[in-house]
N, C-alpha and C positions, 0 to 999 in steps of 0.2 A: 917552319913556314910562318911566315908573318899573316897574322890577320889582317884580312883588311877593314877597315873604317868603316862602319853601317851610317856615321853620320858624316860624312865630306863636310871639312871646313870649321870644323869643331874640333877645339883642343881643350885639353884639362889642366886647369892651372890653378894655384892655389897664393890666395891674395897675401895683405903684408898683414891681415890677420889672423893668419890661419887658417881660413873659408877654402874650400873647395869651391871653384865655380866653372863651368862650360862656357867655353868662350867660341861664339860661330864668325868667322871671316872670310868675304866671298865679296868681288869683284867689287871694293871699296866700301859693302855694309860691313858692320863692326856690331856685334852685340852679345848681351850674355843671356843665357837660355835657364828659364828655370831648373831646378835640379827634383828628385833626385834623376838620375841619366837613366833614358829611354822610358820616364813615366810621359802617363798621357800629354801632362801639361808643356814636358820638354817637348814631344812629339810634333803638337801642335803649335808650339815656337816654333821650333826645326824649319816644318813646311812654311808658314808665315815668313822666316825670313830666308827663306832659300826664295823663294817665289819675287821677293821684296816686299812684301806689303808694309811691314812693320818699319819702323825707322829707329834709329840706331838707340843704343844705351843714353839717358840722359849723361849730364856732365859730372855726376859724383859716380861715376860708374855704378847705377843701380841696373840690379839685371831685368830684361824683359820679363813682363809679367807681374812684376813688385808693382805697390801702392804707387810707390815714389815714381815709379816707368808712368804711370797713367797720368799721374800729375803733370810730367813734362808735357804730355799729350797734349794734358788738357791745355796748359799755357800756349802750346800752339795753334788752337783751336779756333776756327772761327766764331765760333759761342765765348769764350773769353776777351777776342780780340772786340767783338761788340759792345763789350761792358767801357761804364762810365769811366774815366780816370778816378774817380776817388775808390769804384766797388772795385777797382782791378787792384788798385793797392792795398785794400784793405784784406780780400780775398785771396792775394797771393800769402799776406802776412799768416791767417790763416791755415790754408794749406803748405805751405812750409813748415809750418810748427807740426802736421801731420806727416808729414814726409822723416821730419829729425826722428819723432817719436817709431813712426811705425812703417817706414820709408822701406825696406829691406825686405817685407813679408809680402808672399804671395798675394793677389789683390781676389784671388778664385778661391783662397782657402781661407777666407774671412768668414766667419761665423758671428751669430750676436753676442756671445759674452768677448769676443775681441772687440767689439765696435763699444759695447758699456762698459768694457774695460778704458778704452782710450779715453770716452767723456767720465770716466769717476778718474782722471789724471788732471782735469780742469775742476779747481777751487770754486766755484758761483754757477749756480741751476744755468744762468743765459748762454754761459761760456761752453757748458755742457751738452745744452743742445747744439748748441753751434757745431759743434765735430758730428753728432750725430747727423744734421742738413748735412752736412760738406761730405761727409760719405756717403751719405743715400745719390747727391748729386753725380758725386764720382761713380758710383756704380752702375747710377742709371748711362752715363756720359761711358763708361765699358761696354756694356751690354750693346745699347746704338751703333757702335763703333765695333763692337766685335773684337773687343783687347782684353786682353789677357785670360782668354776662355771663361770671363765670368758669366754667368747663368743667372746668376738673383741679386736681389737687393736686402739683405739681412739687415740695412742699416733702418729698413723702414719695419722691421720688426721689433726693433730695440726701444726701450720703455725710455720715456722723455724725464726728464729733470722736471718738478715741481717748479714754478716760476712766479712771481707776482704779477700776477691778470693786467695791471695797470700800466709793467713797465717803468721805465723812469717817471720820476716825485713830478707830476703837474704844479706848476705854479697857482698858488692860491692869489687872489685879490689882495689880501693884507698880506702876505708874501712880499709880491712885489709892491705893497705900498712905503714897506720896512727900506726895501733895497733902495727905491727911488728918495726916499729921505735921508738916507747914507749919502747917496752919491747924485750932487745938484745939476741945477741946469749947465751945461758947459764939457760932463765929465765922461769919457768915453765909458765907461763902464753905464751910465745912461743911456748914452745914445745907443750902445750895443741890445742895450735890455728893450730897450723900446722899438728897435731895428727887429728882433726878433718877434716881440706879442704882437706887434702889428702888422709884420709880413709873412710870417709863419718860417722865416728862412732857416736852411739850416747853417751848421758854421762851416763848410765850405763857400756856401754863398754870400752869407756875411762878409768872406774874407775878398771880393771882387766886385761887390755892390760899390756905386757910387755915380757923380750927378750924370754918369751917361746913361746913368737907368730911370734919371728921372725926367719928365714933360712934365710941365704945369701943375697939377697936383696930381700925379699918379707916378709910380714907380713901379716898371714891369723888367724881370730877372728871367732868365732859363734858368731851372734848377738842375742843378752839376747831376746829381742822381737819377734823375729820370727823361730829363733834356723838354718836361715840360714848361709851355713859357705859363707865368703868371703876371696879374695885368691887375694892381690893387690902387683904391686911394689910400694916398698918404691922409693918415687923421692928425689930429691938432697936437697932440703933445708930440708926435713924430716933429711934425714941420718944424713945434719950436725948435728941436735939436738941432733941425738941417741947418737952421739959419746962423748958427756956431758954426758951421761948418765951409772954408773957402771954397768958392764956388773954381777956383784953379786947380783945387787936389782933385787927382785922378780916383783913388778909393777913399771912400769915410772910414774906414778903421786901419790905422796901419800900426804902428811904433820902432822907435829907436829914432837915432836923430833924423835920419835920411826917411825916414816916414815910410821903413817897406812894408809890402805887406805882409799880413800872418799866415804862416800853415795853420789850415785846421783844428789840427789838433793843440796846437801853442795855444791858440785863442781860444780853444775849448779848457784849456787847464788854466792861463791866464783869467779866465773868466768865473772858474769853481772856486780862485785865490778870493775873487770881489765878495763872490756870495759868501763866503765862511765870516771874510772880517765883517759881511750885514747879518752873518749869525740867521742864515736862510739858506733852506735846506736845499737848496738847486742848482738848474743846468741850464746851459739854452737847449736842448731840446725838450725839456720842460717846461721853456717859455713858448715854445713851438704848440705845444698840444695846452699851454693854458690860453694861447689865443684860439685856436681851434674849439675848446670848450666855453670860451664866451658867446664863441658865434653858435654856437650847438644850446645854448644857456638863452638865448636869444630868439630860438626857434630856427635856425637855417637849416636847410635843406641839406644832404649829404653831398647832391649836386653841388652847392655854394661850397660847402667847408673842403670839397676836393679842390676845390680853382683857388683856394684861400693855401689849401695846404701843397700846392702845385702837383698833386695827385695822377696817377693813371687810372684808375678807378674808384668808386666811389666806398671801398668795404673800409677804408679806415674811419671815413668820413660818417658810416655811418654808426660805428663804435662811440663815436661822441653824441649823437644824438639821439642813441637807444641812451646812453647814460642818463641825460635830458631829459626825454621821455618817462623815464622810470619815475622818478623826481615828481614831473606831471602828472602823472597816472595814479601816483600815490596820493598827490593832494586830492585829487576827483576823485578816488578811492573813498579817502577816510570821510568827506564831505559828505556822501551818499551815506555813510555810517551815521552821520552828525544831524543829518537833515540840514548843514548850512550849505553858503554857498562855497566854492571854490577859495574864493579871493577874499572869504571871512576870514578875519583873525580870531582864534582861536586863545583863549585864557591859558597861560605860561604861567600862573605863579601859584605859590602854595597855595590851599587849602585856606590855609589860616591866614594866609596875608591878603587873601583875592577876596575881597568885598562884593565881586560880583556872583560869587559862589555862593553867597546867604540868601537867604527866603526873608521876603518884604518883613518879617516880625521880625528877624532876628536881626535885619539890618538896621530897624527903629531901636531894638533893646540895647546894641551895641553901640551905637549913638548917644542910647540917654548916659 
């Protein structure tokens, strides 16, 4: 006597790997069920997609349940489809590389040493954390969503990669005095440096700026990341550039003969090429946070350096001006040590060389 089928709709088949997997087909859904057969997790596939809830297998045939299944999700997802065009590319790049790595494993049978297993597979503390976010995201984007029977978030348990507090190398003042001396008035690798300290853009935006963004002396952009608009004056060594520039081109930075524009990231690597030959250690988003640290150098408010850095809130903004502040606090510090004032100069030089270090006898005897 034949058994009959405790699960309708489900067959066992075994892939061009060798894998055993369960595969459910019912009235045009199509998917594969986690295994092993008849544990909890296949259970609760089973009903999910007998019901329909769930939607079908992504496109590499990953089975319901896997990392890789949630990722599809998530690409369908209206919280994805909200994101800017540069975070959805850059983002996808991202979770695709988690998908190849660890695409296949159940996304409910993640534990933390699988999750600082995957970030100790990425080369640089930044890159490390970055898988660590992208799965906490993911798991919190399961849990909401009620896919793949996940229950926690182990990625927000997993210990972060040590990182440089600072982030990318700020451009110093002799920095870029070095770089503007390299490259004179006329030369795009100027106008781009000075495009950056002065509007805070970053190289997406650089890549689309031009005279339609500018009135009279102000040039205002929506920045591609956060779709906030900014509304700045253009200062004097900017303008001198613009005036190189034909007022008939549609963007100020482009190349090749036909003058097209740059992807992002070309212009960002085209542009690490100018720094090396100035034998200066940067980036534009270095020259992004060395304008932001002028204005913070200057006394601006977090409010200000947010509308400077076209910000949605003001905590980056105010990372620059605690730096500032410290700076401050320590000259008023030491001053109250000193008994002088603030804005006193203070004796820098040896012992032996500073004349003003001697007592009125010793400065008559060293004299005679």
């Amino acid at each position: 006597m034949t058994r009959r089928n405790p699960f309708p709709g489900v067959a066992r088949i075994t892939d061009r790997h060798g894998k055993v997997r369960f595969r459910f087909r019912m009235k045009g859904l199509s998917c594969y069920l986690p295994g092993p057969y008849g544990s909890v997790d296949f259970r609760a596939a089973y009903d999910a997609a007998v019901s329909g809830a769930k939607g079908p297998t992504v496109r590499d045939g990953q089975p319901y349940g896997t990392l890789g299944w949630v990722i599809e999700q998530y690409f369908r997802s209206l919280r994805y489809r909200n994101l800017s065009v540069s975070r959805k590319r850059s983002i996808r790049g991202e979770l695709e590389w988690l998908r190849r790595e660890a695409g296949d494993l159940p996304i409910a049978l993640f534990k933390v040493p699988h999750v600082e297993a995957l970030m100790s597979r990425k080369t640089g503390p930044t890159a490390a954390n970055t898988v660590k976010k992208n799965l906490s995201m993911l798991f919190n984007y399961a849990m909401k969503n009620e896919l793949g029977s996940v229950t926690g978030n182990p990625a927000k348990l997993a210990d972060r990669a040590k990182e440089n507090p600072d982030g990318y190398h700020t451009w110093t003042e002799a920095e870029l005095g070095r770089f503007l001396a390299v490259y004179g008035p006329g030369t795009k690798a100027r106008l781009v440096a000075l495009l950056a300290v002065n509007t805070g853009m970053s190289r997406q935006d650089l890549t689309r700026v031009g005279w339609q963004n500018v009135s009279g002396n102000r040039i205002t952009y929506r920045r591609g990341k956060t779709g906030v608009m900014a509304d700045l004056p253009i200062m004097d060594d900017l303008a001198a550039e613009l005036r190189n520039i034909p007022t008939d081109r549609l963007l100020f930075i482009t190349h090749g003969a036909r003058n097209v524009p740059y992807k992002p990231e070309t212009l960002g690597n085209w542009f690490r090429d100018r720094c090396k030959t100035a034998s200066v250690p940067g980036s534009l988003h270095g020259l992004r946070k060395a304008g932001a640290t002028r204005l913070a150098d200057a006394g601006a408010t977090p409010d200000e350096i947010r509308a400077f850095l076209a910000h949605e809130t003001n905590a980056q903004g105010a990372t620059y001006t605690k730096k500032a502040d410290r700076a401050r606090l320590a000259d008023s510090g030491m001053a109250k040590i000193s008994g002088m004032n603030p804005e006193q100069n203070l004796s820098n030089l040896a012992v032996r060389l500073d004349k003003t270090n001697l007592q009125p006898t010793e400065r008559k005897r060293k004299n005679d």
